[in-house]
C-alpha positions as MATLAB code, in Angstrom:
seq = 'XXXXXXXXXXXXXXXXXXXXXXXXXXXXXXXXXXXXXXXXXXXXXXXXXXXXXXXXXXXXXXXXXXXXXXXXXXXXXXXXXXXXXXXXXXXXXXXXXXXXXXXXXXXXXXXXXXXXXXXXXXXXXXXXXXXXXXXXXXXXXXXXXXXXXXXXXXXXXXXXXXXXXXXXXXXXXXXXXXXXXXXXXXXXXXXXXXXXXXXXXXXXXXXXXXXXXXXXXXXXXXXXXXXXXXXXXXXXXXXXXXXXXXXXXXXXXXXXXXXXXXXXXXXXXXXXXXXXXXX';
ca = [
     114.075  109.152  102.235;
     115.775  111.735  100.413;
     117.591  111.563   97.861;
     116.510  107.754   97.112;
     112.938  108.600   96.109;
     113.570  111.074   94.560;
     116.156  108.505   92.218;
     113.634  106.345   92.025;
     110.828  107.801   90.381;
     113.153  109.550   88.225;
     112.924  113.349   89.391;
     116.603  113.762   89.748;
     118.698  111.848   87.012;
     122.185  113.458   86.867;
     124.947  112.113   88.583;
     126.924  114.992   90.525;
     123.206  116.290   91.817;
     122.962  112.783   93.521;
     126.173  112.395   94.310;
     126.057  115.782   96.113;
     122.631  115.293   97.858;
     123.899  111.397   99.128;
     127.064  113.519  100.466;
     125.098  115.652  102.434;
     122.920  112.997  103.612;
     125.706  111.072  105.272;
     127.557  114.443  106.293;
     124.199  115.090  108.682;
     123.512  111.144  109.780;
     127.356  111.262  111.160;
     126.935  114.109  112.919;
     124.071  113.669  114.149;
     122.869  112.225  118.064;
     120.311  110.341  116.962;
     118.280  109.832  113.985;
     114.938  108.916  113.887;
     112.778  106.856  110.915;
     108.915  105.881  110.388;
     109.971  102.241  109.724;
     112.247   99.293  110.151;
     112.750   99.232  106.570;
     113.785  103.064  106.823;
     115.869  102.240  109.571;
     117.971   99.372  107.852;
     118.468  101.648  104.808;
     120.363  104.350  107.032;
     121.627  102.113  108.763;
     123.329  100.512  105.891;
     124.572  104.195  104.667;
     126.208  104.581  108.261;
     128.393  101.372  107.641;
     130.117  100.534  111.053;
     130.139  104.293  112.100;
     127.195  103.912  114.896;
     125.029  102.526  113.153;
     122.519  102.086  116.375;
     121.736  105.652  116.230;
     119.195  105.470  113.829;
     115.573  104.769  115.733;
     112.427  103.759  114.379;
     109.467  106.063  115.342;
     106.432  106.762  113.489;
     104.447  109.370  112.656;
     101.123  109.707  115.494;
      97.667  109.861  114.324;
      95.606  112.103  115.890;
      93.146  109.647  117.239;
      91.032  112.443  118.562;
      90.291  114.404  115.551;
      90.269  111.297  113.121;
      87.182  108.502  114.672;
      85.317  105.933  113.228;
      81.979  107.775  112.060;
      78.793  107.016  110.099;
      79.656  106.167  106.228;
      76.821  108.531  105.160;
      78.538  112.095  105.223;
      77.855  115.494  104.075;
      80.351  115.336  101.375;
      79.072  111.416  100.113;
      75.933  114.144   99.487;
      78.276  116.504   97.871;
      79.518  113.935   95.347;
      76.137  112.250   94.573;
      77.969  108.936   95.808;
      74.431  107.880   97.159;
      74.483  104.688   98.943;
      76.748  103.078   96.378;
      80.155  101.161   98.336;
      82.628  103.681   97.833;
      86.313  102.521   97.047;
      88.710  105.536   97.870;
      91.979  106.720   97.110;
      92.820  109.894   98.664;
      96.224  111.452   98.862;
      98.604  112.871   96.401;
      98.194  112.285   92.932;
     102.467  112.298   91.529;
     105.234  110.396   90.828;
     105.217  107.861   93.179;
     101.445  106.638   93.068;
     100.170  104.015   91.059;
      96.482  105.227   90.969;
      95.981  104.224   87.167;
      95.315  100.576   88.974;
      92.339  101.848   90.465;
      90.844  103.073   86.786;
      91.901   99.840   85.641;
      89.641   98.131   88.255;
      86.847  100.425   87.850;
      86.815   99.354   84.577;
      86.607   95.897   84.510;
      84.376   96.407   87.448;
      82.108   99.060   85.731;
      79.073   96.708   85.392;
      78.331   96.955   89.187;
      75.693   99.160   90.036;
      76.428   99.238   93.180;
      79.991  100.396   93.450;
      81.733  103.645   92.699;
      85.218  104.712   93.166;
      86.456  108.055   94.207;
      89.936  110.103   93.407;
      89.984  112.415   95.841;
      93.531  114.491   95.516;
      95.552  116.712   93.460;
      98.847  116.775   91.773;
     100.995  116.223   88.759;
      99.061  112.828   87.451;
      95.673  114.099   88.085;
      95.463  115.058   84.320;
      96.779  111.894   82.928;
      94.245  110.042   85.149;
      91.175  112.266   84.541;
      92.190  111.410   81.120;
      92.235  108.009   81.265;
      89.040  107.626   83.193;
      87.457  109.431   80.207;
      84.024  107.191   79.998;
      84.273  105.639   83.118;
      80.668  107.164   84.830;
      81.928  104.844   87.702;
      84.552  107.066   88.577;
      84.658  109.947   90.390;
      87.548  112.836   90.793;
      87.373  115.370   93.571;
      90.177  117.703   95.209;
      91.787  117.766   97.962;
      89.832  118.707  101.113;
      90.472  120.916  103.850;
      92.293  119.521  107.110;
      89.308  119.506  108.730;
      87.046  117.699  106.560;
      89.835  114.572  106.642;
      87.970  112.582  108.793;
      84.406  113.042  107.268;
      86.628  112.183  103.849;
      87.852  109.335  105.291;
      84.301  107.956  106.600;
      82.633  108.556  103.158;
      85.121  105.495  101.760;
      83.708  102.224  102.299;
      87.193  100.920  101.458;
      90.380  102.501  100.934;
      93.629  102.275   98.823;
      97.213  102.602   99.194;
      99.141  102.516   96.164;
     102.876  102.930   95.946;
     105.173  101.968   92.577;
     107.294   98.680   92.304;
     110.422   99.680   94.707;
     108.897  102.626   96.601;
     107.616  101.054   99.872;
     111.044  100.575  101.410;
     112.172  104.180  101.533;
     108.902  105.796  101.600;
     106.073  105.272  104.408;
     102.495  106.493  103.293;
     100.967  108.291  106.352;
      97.423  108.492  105.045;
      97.271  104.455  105.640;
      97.815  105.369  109.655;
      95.081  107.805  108.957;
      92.706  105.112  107.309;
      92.597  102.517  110.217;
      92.493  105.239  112.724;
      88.624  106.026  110.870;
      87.624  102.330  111.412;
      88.472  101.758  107.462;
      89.555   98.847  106.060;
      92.580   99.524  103.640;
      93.709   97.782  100.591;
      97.093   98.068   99.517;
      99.505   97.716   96.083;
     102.634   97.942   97.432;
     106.278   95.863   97.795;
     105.729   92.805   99.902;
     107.284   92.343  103.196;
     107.519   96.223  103.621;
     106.313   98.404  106.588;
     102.405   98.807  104.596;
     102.808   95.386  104.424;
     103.324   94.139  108.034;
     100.923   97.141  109.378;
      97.935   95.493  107.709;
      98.526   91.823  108.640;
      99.745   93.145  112.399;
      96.924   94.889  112.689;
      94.248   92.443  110.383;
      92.893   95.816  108.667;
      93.443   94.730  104.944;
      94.974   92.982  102.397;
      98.355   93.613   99.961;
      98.376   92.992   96.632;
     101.527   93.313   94.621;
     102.520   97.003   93.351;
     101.490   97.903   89.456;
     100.494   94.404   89.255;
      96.651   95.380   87.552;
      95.551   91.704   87.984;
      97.007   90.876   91.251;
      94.953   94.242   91.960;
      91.951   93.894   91.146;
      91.989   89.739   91.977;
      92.495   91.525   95.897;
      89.641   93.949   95.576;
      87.197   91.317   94.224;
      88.189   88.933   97.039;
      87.507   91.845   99.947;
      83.780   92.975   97.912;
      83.175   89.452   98.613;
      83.599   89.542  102.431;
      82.079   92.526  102.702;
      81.007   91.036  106.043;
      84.356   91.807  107.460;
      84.828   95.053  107.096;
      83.560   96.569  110.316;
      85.984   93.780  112.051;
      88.714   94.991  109.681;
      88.236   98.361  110.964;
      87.743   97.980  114.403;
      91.002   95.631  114.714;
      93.032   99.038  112.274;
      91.376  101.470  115.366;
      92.328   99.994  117.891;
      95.790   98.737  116.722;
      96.348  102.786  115.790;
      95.361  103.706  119.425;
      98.168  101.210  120.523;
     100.684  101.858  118.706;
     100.419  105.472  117.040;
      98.605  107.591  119.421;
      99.721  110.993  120.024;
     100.761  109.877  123.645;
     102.312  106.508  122.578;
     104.818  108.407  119.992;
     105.299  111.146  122.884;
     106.557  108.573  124.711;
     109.156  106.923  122.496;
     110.901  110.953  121.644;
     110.887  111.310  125.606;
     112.324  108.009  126.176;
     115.208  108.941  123.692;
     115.725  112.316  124.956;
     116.384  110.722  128.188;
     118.553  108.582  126.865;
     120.547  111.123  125.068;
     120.634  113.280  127.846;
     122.007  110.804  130.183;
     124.636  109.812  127.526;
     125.181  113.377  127.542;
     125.706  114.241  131.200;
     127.714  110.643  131.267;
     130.495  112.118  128.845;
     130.658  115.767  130.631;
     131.309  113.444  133.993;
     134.300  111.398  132.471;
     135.562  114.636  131.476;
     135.924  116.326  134.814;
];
């Protein structure tokens, strides 16, 4: 949601750039049919920017999935090879590496967690904090970085992690809606999240019983979460299996298909309704 995350996190600071950016953002929504959002939360912030002036316009409609390219698949890939991961649980975060992620939480928890043998965790990403973090990591041998991968390697990237990570900064989750967590239960994967409470992350993983939420740059809340789900490691298949099939519900390429057709309708009748009064 532009320009509010941008605010947010600090990348635009002066007053007439926001002011002019907020202007244009309403001068669109009011002209404007329809407008469509990935989220309730999305939806209530427009909504509250369109005041009384039609307010209903604004529709929630997610991103799809492609449930055919991105399956469940064996956790022992090529590219676990290609990182000498071995058989080691792999906890992932993979995604963009800037301004709105909190991914320092997940060198914090490899290193209180750094006397396990048996578990690794993986960066996979690129941007403007992957120095700072590489940095940081410095002595950590239970961490490992590696770059963004091609688009068709996502779902082999995705089936390497054992368990994966969303991690969004205090205030972020409510105007911002992470697609790669869509992508993560539709590869059978449970997810663990760090983001605002009672947000759209939030309700996906308890709707869906694919995770848990811990509270966002909260390092003890954090890693608390993670230690309870390496416990009940015995869940995790179940985890992923109730993320797949909520994703082929809810967020298949055909089920989001429907929702823009069902609105085009909609505005076309609305359409052909006002040419009608007019004749």
């Amino acid at each position: 949601m532009f320009p509010d995350v941008a605010v947010e996190v600090g990348a635009i600071t002066n007053p007439k750039v926001i002011a002019a950016a907020s202007w244009i953002e309403r001068f669109l929504y009011l002209r404007s049919d329809a407008v469509t959002v990935l989220s309730d939360d999305l939806r209530a912030n427009l909504a509250a920017k369109l005041g009384a002036r039609r307010p209903e316009r604004v529709r929630v409609i997610p991103n799809f999935v492609d449930t055919a390219a991105i399956t469940p698949a064996d956790r022992i890939t090529p590219y676990r090879a290609e990182l000498g991961l071995g058989d080691r649980t792999v906890v992932m975060y993979a995604g963009n590496l800037g301004y709105s992620q909190s991914v320092g939480l997940l060198i914090e928890a490899a290193r209180r967690f750094r006397d396990r043998d048996d578990l690794v965790f993986v960066i996979n990403g690129s941007g403007s904090a992957r120095a700072g973090l590489v940095e940081a990591a410095d002595g950590l041998d239970n961490v490992v970085f590696a770059p963004l991968q091609p688009r068709e390697r996502v779902s082999e990237v995705l089936a390497t992690g054992d368990l994966h990570t969303v991690l969004l900064k205090t205030g972020l989750a409510r105007s911002s809606v992470p697609s790669k967590m869509y992508s993560i239960l539709a590869a059978g994967r449970p997810c663990l999240a760090s983001v605002d409470l009672d947000t759209e992350v939030d309700r996906t993983l308890r709707d869906a019983n694919a995770g848990r939420v811990a509270a966002p740059d909260d390092v003890d809340a954090f890693v608390a979460t993670l230690g309870e789900m390496l416990d009940r490691r015995d869940d995790w298949a179940g985890w992923g299996r109730s993320g797949r099939h909520w994703v082929e519900e809810w967020l298949s390429p055909a089920a989001v298909a429907e929702s823009y057709e069902q609105l085009f309708e909609e505005l076309a009748g609305r359409r052909s309704g006002e040419s009608s009064s007019l004749r």
